[in-house]
C-alpha positions in Angstrom: 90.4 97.4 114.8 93.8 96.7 113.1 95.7 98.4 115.9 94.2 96.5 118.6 95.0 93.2 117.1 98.2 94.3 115.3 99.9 96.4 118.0 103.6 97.9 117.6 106.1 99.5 119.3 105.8 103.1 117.3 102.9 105.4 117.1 100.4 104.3 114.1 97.5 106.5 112.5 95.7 106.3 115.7 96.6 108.5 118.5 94.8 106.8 121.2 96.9 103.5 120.8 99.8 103.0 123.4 103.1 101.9 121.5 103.5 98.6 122.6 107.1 98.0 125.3 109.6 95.5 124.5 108.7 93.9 127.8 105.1 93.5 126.5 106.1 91.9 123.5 107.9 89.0 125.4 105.2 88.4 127.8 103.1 88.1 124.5 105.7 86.0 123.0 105.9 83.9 126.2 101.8 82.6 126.2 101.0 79.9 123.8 97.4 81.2 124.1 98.5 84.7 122.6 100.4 83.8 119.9 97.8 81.7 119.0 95.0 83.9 119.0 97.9 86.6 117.4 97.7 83.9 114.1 93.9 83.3 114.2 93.8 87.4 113.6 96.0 87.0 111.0 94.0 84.7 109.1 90.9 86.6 110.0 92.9 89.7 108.3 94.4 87.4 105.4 90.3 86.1 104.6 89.4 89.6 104.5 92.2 90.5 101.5 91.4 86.9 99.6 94.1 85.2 101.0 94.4 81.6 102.7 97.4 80.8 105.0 97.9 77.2 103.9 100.5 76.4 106.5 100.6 77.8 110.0 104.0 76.4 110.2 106.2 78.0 106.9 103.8 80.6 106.2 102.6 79.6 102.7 99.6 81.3 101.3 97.9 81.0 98.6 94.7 83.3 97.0 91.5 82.0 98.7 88.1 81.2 96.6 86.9 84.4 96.8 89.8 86.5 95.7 88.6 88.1 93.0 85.9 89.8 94.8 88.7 90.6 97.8 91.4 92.0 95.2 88.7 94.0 93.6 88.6 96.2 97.5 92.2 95.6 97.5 92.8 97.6 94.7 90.2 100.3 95.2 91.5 101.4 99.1 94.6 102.3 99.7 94.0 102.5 103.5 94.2 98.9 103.2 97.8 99.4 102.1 99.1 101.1 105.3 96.5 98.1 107.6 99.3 95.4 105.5 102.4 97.2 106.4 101.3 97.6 109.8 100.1 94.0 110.0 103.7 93.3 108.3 105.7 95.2 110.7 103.7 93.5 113.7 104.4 90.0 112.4 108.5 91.2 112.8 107.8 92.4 116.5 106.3 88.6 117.6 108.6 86.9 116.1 106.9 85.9 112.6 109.3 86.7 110.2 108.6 83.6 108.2 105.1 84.8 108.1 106.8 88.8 106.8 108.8 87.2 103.8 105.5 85.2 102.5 103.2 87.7 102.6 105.5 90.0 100.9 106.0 87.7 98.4 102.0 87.3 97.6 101.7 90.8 96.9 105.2 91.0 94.8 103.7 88.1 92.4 100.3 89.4 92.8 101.3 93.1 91.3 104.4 92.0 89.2 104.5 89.2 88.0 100.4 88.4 87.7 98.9 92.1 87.3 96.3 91.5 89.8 97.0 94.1 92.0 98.0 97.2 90.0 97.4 99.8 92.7 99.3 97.5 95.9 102.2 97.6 93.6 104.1 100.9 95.2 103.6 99.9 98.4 104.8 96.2 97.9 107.8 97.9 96.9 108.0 101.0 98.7 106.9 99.3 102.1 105.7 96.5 102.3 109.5 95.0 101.1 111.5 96.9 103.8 109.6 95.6 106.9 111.3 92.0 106.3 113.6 92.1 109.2 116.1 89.2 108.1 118.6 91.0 105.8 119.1 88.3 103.7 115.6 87.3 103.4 114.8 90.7 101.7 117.7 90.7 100.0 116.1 87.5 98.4 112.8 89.5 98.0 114.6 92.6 96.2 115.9 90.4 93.7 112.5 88.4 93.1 110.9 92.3 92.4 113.5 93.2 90.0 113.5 90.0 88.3 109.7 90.6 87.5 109.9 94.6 87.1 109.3 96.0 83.9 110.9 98.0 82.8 114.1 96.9 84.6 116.1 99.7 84.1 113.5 101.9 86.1 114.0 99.6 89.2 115.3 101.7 92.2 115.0 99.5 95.1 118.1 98.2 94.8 122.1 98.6 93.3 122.1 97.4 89.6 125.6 96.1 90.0 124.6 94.1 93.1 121.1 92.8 91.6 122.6 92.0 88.6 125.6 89.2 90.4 123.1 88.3 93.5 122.5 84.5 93.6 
């Protein structure tokens, strides 16, 4: 399950699943074997949506071959949303947040500024955006969602004033 291979350090949907200790995620963080294994369930999970992780070192992704079929599930069950925030927050906790600011990224241009993924939209935005740990980095990521939000004067995820002079 998601939980299992995705742990945290806060209670998730499943009550049986210990929070994970800050001492457990440094012994994790400490074996190369772990961390690796922690990335080959992240592609595994990434397949399953449609996406490809081009490059284990930056992060990159791109839409796989079959992400039509993929988006198409994607789109029809939400559960899958609150499986990508988890997966999201989980990346933060082991250190990926390279990993956090790409992935958000895919859904932001997959729901704004392609239209592939009408119903992922609110939760790229309401969630999946605010589990980016660096400041700055979702700072970035704000300003990449309201430059491709339409109508823009409905965007509330961030200050006008600020959005508007970010560079």
């Amino acid at each position: 399950s998601c939980f299992r291979l995705f742990p945290l350090r806060e209670h998730g949907m499943n009550l049986r699943a210990k929070p994970l200790t800050s001492q457990e995620i440094q012994a994790f963080k400490r074996s190369k074997e772990v961390m690796e294994r922690f990335v080959r369930a992240y592609e595994l999970m990434l397949r399953f949506y449609g996406i490809m992780l081009v490059n284990k070192e930056t992060g990159e992704l791109k839409r796989a071959e079959n992400w039509a079929d993929r988006f198409e599930n994607l789109n029809r069950f939400s559960h899958n949303n609150l499986r990508i925030t988890r997966i999201l927050k989980c990346l933060g906790e082991m250190g990926y947040e390279h990993y956090q600011v790409h992935l958000v990224k895919f859904f932001l241009t997959e729901t704004l500024v392609k239209g592939t993924l009408p119903n992922v939209k609110k939760s790229a935005l309401d969630y999946f955006l605010f589990t980016v740990r660096s400041k700055g980095k979702r700072r970035e990521l704000v300003h990449y969602a309201w430059q491709h939000f339409k109508p823009q004067e409905d965007f509330v995820w961030g200050p006008k004033e600020k959005l508007q002079k970010y560079r």
